[in-house]
VEXDREN-2710 file (C-alpha; in Angstrom, 1 decimal):
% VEXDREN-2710
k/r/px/py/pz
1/UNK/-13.1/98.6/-17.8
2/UNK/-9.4/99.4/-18.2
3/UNK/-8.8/102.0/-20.7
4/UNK/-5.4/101.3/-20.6
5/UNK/-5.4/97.2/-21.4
6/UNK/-8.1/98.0/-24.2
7/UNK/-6.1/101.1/-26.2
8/UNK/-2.9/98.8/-26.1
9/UNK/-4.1/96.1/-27.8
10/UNK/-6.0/98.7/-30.5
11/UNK/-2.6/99.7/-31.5
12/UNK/-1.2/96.2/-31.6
13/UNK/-3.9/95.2/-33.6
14/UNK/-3.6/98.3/-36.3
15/UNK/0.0/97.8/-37.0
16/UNK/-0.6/94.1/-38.0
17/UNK/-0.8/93.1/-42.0
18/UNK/-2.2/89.9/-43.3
19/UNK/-4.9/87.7/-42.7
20/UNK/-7.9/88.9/-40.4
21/UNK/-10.8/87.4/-38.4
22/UNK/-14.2/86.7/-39.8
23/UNK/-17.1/88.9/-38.6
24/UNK/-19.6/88.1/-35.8
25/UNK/-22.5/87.1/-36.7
26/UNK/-23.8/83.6/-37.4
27/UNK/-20.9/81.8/-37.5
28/UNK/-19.3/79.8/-34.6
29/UNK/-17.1/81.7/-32.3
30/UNK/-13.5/80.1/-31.7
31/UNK/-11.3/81.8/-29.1
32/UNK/-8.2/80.9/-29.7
33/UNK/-5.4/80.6/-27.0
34/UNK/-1.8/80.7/-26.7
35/UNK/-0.2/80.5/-22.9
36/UNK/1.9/82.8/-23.3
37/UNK/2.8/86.6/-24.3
38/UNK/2.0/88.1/-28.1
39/UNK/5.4/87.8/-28.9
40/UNK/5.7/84.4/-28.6
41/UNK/2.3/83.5/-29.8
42/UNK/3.3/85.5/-33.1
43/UNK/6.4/83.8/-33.9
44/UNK/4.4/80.2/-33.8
45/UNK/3.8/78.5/-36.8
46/UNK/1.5/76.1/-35.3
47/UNK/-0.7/79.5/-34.2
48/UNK/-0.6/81.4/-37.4
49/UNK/-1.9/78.0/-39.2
50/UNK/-5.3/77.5/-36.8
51/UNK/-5.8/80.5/-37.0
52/UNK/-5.7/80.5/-40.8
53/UNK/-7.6/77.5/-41.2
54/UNK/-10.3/78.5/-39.3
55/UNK/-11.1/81.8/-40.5
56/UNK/-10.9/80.7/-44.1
57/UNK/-14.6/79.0/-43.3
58/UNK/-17.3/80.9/-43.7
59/UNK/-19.4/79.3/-40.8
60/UNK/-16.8/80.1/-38.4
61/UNK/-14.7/82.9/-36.5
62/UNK/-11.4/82.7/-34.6
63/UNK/-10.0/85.7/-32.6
64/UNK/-6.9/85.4/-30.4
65/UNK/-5.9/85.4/-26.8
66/UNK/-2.6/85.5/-24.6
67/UNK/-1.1/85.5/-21.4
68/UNK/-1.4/89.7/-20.7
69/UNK/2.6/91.4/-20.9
70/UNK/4.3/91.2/-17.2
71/UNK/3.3/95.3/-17.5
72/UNK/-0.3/94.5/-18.0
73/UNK/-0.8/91.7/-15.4
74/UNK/-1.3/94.2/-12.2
75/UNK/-3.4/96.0/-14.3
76/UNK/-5.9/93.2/-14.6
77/UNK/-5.9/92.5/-11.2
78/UNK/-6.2/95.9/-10.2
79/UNK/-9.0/96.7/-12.1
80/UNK/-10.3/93.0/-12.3
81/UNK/-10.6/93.4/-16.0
82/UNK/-11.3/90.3/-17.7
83/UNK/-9.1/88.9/-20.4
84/UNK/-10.6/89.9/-23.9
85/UNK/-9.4/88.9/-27.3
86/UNK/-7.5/91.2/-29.6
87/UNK/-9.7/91.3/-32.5
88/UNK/-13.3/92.5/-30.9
89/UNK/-12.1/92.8/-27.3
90/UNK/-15.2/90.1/-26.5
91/UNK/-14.6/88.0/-23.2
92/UNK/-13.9/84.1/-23.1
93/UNK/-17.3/83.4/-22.1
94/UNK/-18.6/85.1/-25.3
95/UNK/-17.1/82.2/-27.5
96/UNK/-18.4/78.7/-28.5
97/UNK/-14.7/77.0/-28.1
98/UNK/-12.0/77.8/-26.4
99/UNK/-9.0/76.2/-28.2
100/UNK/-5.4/76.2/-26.0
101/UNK/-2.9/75.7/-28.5
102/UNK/0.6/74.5/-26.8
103/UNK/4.1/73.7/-27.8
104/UNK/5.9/74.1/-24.6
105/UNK/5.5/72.2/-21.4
106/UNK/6.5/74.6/-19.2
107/UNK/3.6/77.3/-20.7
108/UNK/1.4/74.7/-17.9
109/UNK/2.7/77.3/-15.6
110/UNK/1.0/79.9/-17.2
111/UNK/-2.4/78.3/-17.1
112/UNK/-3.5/78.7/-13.7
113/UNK/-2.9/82.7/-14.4
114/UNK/-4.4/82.8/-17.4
115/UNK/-8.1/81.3/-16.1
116/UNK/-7.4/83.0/-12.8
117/UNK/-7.4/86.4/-14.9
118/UNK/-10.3/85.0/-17.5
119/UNK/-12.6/84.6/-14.7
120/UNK/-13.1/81.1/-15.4
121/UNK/-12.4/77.8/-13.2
122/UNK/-9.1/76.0/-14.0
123/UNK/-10.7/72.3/-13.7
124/UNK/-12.5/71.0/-16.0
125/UNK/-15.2/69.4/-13.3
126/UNK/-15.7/72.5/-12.0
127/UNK/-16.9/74.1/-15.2
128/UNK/-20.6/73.0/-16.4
129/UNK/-22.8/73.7/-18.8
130/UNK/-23.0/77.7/-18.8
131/UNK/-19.2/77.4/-19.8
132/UNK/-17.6/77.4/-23.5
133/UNK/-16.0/74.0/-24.2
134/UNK/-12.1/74.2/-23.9
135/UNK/-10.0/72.2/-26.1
136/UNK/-6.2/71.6/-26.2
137/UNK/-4.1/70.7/-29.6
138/UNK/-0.9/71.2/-30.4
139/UNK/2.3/69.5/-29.8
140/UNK/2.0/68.8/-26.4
141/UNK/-1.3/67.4/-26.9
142/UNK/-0.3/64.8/-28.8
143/UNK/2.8/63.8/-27.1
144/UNK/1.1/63.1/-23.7
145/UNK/-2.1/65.0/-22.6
146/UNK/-2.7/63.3/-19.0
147/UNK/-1.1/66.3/-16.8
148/UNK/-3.5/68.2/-18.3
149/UNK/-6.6/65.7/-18.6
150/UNK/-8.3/67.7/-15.7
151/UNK/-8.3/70.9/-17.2
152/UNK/-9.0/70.3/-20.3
153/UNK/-12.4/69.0/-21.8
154/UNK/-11.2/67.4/-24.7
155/UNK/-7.8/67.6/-26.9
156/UNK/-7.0/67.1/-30.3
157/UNK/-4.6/64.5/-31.1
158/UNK/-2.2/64.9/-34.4
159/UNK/-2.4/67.7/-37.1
160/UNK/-4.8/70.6/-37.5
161/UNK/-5.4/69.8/-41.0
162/UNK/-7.2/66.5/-40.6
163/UNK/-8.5/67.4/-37.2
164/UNK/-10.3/70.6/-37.2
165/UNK/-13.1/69.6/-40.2
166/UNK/-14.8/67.5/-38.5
167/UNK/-14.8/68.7/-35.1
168/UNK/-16.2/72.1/-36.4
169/UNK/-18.7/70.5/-38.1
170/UNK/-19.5/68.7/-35.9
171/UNK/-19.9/71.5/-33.0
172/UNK/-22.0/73.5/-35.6
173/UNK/-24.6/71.3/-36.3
174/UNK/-24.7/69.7/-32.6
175/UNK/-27.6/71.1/-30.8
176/UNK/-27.0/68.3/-27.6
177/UNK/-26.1/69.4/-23.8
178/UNK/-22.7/69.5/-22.9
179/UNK/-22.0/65.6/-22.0
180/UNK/-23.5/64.7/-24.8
181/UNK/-21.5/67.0/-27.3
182/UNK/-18.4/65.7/-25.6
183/UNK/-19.2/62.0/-25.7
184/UNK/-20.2/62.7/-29.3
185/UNK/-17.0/64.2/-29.9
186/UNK/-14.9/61.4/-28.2
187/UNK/-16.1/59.1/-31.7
188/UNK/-14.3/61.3/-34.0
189/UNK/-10.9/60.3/-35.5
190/UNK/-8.2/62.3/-33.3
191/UNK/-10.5/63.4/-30.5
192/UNK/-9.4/62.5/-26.6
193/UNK/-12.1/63.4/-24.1
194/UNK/-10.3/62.4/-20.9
195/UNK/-13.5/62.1/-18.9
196/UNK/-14.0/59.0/-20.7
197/UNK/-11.5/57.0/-19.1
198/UNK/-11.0/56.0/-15.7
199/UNK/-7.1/55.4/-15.0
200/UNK/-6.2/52.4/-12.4
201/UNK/-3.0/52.4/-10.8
202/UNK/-1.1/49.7/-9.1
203/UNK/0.2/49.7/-5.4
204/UNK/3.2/51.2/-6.7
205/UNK/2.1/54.5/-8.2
206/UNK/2.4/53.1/-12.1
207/UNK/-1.0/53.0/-14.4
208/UNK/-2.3/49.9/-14.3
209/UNK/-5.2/50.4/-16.9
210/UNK/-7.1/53.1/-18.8
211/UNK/-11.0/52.3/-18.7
212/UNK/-12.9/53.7/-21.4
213/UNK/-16.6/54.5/-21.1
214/UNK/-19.0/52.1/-23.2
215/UNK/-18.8/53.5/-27.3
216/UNK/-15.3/54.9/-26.3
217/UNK/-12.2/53.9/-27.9
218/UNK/-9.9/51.6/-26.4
219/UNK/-7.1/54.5/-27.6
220/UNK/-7.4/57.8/-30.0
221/UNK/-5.3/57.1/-33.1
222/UNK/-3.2/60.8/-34.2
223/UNK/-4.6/62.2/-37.4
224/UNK/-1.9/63.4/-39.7
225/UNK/-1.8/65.0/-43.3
226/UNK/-1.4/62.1/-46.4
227/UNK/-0.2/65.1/-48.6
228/UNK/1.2/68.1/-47.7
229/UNK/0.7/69.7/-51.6
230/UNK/-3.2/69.8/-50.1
231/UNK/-2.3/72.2/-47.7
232/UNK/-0.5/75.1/-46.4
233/UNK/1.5/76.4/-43.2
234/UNK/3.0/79.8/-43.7
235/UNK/2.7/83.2/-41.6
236/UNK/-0.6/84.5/-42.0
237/UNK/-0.1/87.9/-39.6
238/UNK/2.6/90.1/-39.9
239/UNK/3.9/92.2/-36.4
240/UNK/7.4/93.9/-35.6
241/UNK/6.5/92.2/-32.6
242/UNK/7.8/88.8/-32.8
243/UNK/10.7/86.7/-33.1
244/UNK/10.4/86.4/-36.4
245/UNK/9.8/90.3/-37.5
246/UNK/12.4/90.4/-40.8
247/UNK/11.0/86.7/-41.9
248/UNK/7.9/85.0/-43.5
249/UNK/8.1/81.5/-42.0
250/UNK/6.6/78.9/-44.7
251/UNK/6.7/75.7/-43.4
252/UNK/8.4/73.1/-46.5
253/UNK/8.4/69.4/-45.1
254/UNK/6.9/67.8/-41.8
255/UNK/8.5/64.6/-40.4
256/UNK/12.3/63.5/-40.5
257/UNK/13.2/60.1/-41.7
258/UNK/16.6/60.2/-39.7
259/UNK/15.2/58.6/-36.3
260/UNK/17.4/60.5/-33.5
261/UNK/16.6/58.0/-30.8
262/UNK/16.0/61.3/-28.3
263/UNK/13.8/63.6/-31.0
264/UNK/9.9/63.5/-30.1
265/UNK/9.3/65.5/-33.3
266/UNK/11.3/63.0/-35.3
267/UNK/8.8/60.5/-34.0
268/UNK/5.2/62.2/-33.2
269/UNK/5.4/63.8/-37.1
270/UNK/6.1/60.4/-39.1
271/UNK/6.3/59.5/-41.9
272/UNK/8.2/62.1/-43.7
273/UNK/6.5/64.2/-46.0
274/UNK/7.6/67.2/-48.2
275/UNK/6.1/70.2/-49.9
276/UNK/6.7/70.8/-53.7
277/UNK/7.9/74.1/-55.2
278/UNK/5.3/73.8/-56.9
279/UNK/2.9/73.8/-54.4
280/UNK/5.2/76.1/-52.0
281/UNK/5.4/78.9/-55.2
282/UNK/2.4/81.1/-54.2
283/UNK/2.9/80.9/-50.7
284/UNK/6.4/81.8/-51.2
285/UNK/5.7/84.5/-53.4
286/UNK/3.2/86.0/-50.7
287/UNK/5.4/85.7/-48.0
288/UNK/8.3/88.2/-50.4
289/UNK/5.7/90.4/-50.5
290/UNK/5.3/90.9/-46.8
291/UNK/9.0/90.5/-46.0
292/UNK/12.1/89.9/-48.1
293/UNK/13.4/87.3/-45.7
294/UNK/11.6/83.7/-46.2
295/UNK/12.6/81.3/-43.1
296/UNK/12.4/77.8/-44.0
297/UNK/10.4/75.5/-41.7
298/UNK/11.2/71.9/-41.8
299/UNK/13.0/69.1/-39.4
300/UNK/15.4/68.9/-41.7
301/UNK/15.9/71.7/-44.6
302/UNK/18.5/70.4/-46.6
303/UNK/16.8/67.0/-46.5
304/UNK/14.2/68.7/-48.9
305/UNK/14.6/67.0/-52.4
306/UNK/14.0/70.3/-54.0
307/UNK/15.9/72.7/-51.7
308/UNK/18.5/73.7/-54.2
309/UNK/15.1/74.7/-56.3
310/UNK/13.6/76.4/-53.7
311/UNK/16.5/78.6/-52.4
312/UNK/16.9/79.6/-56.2
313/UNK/13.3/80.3/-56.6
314/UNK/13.9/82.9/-53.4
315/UNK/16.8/84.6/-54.1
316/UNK/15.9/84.9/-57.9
317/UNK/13.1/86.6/-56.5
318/UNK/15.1/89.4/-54.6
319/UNK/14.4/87.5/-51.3
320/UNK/16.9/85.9/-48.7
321/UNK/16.7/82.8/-46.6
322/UNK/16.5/82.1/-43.4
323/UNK/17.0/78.3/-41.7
324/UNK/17.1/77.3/-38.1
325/UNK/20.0/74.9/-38.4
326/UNK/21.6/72.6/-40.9
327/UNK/22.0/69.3/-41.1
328/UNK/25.6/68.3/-41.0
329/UNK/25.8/65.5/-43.2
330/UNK/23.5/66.9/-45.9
331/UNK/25.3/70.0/-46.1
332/UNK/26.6/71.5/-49.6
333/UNK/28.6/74.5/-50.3
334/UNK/25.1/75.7/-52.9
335/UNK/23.3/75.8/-49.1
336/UNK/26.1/77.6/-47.0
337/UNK/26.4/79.8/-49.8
338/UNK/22.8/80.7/-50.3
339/UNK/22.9/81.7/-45.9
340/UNK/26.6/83.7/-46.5
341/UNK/23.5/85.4/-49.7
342/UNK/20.8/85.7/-47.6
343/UNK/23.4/87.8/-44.8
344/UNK/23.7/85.2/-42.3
345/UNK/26.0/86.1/-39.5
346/UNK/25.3/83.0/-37.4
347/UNK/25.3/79.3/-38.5
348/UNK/24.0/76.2/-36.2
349/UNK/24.7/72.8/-36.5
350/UNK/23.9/69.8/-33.7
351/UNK/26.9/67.4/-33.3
352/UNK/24.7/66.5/-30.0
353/UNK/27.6/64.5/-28.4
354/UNK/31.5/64.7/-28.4
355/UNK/32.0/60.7/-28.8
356/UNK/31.5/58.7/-31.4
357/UNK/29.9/55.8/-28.5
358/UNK/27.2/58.6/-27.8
359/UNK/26.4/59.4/-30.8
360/UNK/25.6/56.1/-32.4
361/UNK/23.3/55.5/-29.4
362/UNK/21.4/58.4/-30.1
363/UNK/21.2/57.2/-34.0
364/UNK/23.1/60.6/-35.3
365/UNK/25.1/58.8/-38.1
366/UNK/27.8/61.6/-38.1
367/UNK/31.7/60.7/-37.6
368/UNK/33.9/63.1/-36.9
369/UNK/35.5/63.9/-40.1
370/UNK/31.7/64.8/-41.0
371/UNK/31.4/67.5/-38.6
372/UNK/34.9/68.9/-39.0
373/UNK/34.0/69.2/-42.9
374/UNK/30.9/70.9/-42.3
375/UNK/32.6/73.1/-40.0
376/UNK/35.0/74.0/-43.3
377/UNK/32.4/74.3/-45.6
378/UNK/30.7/77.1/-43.1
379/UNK/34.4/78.4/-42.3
380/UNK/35.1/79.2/-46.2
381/UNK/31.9/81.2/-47.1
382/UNK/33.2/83.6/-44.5
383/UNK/29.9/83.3/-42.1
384/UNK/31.4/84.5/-38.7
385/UNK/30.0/82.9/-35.9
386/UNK/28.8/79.3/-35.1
387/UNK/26.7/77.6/-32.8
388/UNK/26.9/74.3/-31.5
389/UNK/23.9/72.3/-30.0
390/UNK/25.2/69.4/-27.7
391/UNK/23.4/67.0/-24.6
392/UNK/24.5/66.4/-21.6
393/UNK/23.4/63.4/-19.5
394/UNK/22.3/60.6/-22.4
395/UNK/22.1/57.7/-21.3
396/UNK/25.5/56.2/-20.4
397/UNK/27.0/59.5/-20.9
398/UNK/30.5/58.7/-18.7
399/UNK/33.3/61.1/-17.9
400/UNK/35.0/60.4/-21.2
401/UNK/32.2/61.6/-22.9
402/UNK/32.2/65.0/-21.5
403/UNK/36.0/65.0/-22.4
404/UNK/35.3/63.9/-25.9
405/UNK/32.9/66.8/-26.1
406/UNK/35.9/69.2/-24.8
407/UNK/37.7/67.5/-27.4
408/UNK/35.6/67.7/-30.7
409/UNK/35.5/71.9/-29.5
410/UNK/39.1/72.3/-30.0
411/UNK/39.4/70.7/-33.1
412/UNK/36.2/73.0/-34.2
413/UNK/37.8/75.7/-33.1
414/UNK/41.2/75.0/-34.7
415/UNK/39.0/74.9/-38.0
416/UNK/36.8/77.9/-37.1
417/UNK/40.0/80.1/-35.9
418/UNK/42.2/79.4/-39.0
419/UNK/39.1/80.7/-41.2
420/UNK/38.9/83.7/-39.0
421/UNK/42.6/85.0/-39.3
422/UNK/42.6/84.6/-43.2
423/UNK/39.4/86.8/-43.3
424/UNK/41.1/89.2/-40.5
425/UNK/38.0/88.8/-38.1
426/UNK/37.5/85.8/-35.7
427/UNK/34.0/85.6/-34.7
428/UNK/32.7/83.5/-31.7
429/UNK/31.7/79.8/-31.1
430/UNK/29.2/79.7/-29.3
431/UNK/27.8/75.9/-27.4
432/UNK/24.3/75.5/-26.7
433/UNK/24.5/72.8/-24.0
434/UNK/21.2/71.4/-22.8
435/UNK/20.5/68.4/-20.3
436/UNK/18.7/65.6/-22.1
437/UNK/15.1/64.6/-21.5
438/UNK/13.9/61.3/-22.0
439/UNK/10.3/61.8/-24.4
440/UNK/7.4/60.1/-24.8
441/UNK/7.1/58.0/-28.3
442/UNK/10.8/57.8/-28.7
443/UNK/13.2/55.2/-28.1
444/UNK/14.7/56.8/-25.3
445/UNK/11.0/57.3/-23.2
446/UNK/12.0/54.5/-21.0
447/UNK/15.4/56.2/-20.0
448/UNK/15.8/57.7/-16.8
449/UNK/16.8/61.4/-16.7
450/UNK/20.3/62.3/-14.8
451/UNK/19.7/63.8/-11.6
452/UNK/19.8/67.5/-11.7
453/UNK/22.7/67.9/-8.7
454/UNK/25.0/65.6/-11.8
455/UNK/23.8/67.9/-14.3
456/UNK/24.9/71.0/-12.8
457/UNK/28.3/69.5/-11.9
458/UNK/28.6/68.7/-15.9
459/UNK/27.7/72.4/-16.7
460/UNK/30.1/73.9/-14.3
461/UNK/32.8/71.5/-15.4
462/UNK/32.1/72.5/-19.0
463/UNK/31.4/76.3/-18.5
464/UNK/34.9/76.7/-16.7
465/UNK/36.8/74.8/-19.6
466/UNK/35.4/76.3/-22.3
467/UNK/36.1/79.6/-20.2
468/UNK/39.8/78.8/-21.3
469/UNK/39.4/79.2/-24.6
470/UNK/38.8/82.6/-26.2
471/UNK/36.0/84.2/-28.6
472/UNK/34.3/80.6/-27.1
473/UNK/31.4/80.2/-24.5
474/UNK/28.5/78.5/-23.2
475/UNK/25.0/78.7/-22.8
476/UNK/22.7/76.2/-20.8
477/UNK/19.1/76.6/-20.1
478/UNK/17.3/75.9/-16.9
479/UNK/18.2/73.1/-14.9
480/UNK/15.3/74.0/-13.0
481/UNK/13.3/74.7/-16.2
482/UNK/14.4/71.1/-17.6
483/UNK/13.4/69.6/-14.6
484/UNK/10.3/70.7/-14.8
485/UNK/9.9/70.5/-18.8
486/UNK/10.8/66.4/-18.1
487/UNK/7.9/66.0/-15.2
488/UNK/5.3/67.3/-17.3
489/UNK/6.1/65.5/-20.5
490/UNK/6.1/62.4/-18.5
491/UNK/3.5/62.7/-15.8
492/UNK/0.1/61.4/-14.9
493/UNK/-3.2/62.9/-14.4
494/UNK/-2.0/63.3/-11.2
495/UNK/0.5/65.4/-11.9
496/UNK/-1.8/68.2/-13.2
497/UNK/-2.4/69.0/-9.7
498/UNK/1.0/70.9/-9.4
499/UNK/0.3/73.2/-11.6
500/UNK/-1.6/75.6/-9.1
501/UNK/1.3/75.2/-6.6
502/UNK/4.4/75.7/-9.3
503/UNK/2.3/78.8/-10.5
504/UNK/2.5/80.5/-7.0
505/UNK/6.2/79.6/-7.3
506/UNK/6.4/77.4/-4.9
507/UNK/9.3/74.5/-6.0
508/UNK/8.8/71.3/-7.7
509/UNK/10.1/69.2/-5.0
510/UNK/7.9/71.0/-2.3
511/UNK/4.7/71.0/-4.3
512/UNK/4.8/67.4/-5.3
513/UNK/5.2/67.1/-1.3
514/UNK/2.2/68.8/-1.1
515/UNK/0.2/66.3/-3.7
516/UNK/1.7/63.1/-2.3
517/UNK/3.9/62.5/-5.4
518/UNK/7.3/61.4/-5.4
519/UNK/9.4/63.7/-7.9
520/UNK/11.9/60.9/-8.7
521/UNK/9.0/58.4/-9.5
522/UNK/8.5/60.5/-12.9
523/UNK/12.1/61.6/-13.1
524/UNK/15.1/59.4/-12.5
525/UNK/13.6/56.3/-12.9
526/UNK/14.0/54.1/-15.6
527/UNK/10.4/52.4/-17.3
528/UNK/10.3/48.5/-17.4
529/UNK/9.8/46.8/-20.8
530/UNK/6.0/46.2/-20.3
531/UNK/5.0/49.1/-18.2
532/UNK/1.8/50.8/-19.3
533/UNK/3.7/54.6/-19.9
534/UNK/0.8/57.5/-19.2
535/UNK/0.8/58.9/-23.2
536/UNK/0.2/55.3/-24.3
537/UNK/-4.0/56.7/-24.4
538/UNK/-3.0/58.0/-27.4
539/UNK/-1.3/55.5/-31.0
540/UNK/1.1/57.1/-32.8
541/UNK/1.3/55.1/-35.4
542/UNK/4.9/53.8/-34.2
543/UNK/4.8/50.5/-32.9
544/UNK/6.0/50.0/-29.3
545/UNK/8.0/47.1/-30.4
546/UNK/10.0/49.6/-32.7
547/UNK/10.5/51.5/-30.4
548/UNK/11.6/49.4/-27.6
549/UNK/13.6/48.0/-30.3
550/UNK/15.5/51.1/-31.2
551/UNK/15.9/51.5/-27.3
552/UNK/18.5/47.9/-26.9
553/UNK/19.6/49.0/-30.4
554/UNK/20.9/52.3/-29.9
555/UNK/22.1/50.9/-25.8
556/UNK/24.4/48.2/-28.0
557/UNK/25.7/50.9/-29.8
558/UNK/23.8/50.1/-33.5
559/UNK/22.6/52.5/-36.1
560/UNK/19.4/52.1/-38.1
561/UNK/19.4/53.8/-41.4
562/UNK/16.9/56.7/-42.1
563/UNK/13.4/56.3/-43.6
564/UNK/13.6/54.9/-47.3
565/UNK/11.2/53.3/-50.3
566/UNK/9.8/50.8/-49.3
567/UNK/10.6/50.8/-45.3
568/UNK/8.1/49.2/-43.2
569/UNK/10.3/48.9/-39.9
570/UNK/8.1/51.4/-37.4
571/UNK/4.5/50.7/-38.8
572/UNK/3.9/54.3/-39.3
573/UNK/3.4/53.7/-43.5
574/UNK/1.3/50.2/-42.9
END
């Protein structure tokens, strides 16, 4: 026992507010994981709406784990304390169903610790029947599950709300063995068990087939909401410690009818689909009485046809809002003005590309007279600082491109400086550059990805011109980190074997050494037209054809038009 571990998470637990877990007793026992610390566990929507769903039924309990604080994880090892959830301090083994849910490729690093430190084995043939079943959902498990098709025993594919139901039921009225249960499972909408399907490959490392078992299907269709006013997505547990601490999140639309030819989100949450305020006006009101900020979830918030209502319905109600970017070309004064309300300090916006060439093949529909007047319309409501999300390496993507970037700054900051002196304060700029990754279900997916070594040239070039220009800078994530990111959103199976090797830290390059895998295979290479892709298990809805469609369209340069009445282009609404 570690006294220590177990009085930490006591006081965690008493300064939360909100919703909390069901009793023992009776009901089936879901532990529910995110890979990673509290903090960033808390400030997921995804988490706080599982965990919601699930202890709103009576016949069932959900209690929360995470990756232990980098304090806390000597401690465990020291004392070789078993991970224990936060609510009743029970042990994984304890539970019915363990439930991963992950948003984040690179949290795969973090599995290997996190089993390591539960005391369980991190493959899922190594794990029999004396072992709780362990399920993965979330974004990454419906974007492409197959790196982590040995670890896991089954994954949910699409949205809670549809999935969860059935699978609950179903787990609480089985009374089968464990291969049973999970081929039992594998027949419900939504549900991929991977030891169902044998994967062939051809001589030259690409899958050849997937081979389901007899009574499997062929592929697991996602399961996604028809009407959002049926449900809810809003913070359900309120910490200081989380990203999020001033905010109730409440989650508005799902989907995004613009089709950016690089967004998996824009693709993996069609069609489009809103919230009312009518439906949104108790959770709202809950959520003010928690916290007087109220962040706005959606893909696109100003897309929202009753956003004007909403943001009156909030700050008529004493609250504030909060917003994680705005859309350029939706943009009113009513929503810049209801951030400069709410005390916003810091606006972003996503030109995503400097040149008008790169951003037509991305399908962005902005011109440059867009952004510049959405620049003005954040300049006059006296907001001081701006950030500016932009890719580097899209497909194509020449030096003229990176100068057209360089370009569209100045003129940005010609706007944003001018603002600054009439107000007497300049504020910063601040560019959130970020390599691209080719994803799966998006036009893009049969890109290759620029090689790291032209990446970091690009980044240098841009850090030490932007360095020229004051109250201006630049911030770029991992190359490292987005080399990694693209592997594991693109792999195989076999690339689930290198995540014991990465945990230990040893490099990408050098581990996929180790497993006999070729880092550029997944990487730089660009997919044929007909290739079998590794996520392709799983229908999205989208059609290929669309897709590879959308790929020659937005190479040639040609913009389709967002989602409308009537539109049947993708397949998603037939």
């Amino acid at each position: 026992m570690s006294r220590r571990l177990l009085e930490k998470a006591q006081r965690r637990l008493a300064v939360e507010s909100g919703l909390q877990s069901n009793a023992w007793g009776g009901r089936l026992a879901v532990a529910l994981v995110y890979p990673n610390v509290y903090h960033q566990a808390m400030s997921n929507l995804g988490y706080h709406t599982v965990y919601e769903l699930l202890n709103r039924r009576e016949d069932t309990l959900c209690e929360r784990f995470f990756l232990p604080d980098r304090e806390d994880l000597d401690e465990h090892r020291k004392t070789g304390y078993p991970l224990f959830s936060l609510e009743s301090k029970r042990f994984l083994d304890e539970f019915d169903l363990i439930a991963f849910s992950i948003s984040f490729e690179n949290d795969y690093l973090n599995l290997p610790v996190f089993f390591e430190l539960a005391h369980l084995p991190l493959m899922a043939e190594a794990r029999g029947g004396a072992y709780p079943l362990v399920l993965c959902g979330g974004v990454c498990a419906f974007l492409n599950p197959e790196p982590l098709a040995g670890i896991m025993d089954l994954f949910a594919i699409g949205e809670a709300e549809p999935l969860l139901p059935p699978l609950i039921d179903y787990l609480n009225e089985s009374s089968e063995g464990r291969a049973d249960v999970l081929t039992g499972l594998s027949k419900l909408p939504g549900v991929y068990v991977p030891s169902g399907y044998r994967v062939d490959y051809r001589e030259d490392g690409r899958v050849a087939a997937y081979i389901p078992d007899p009574g499997v299907p062929e592929r697991v269709e996602r399961q996604w909401v028809r009407r959002l006013d049926d449900t809810s997505s809003r913070s359900c547990v309120y910490t200081e410690d989380t990203e999020f601490k001033d905010m109730a999140l409440v989650e508005i639309s799902r989907g995004c009818a613009r089709k950016c030819r690089f967004c998996a989100a824009g693709f993996i949450y069609l069609p489009p689909r809103e919230r009312s305020l009518q439906a949104l006006e108790d959770e709202l009101d809950d959520g003010l009485e928690h916290r007087q900020r109220i962040g706005l979830v959606s893909p696109a918030v100003a897309d929202h046809d009753e956003i004007g209502a909403i943001s009156r319905k909030i700050l008529n109600s004493g609250g504030q809002i909060s917003v994680a970017s705005l859309r350029i070309d939706s943009l009113t004064s009513r929503d810049v003005k209801a951030m400069a309300e709410s005390g916003h300090r810091t606006v972003a916006i996503a030109p995503e590309a400097g040149s008008q060439r790169l951003r037509n093949l991305i399908n962005k529909g902005l011109d440059e007279s867009q952004i510049l007047s959405a620049v003005q319309l954040i300049a006059d409501e006296d907001i001081p600082n701006l950030k500016l999300y932009f890719l580097i390496g899209l497909p194509t993507e020449k030096a003229e491109d990176v100068e057209a970037l360089l370009e569209l700054v100045r003129k940005i900051r010609t706007v944003w400086l001018e603002a600054g002196r009439r107000r007497g304060r300049l504020g910063n700029l601040t560019l959130s550059v970020n390599p691209f990754i080719p994803k799966p279900f998006t036009p893009l997916q049969w890109a290759a990805m620029e090689s790291i070594s032209a990446l970091k040239k690009k980044v240098q070039y841009l850090k030490r011109q932007v360095g020229r220009m004051a109250n201006t800078n630049v911030t770029c994530e991992s190359l490292k980190a987005a080399e990694l990111q693209a592997l594991l959103s693109r792999g195989d199976r076999r690339t689930g074997r290198l995540l014991p090797h990465l945990a230990e830290g040893v490099g990408l390059t050098a581990a996929c050494r180790r497993e006999g895998l070729e880092k550029d295979f997944y990487l730089t290479r660009e997919r044929e037209e007909d290739e079998i892709l590794p996520w392709e298990i799983i229908d999205q809805g989208v059609s290929r054809t669309f897709l590879w469609s959308e790929y020659r369209r937005g190479l040639a340069g040609d913009l389709t038009p967002p989602c409308g009445s009537g539109c049947h282009r993708c397949g998603i609404c037939t």
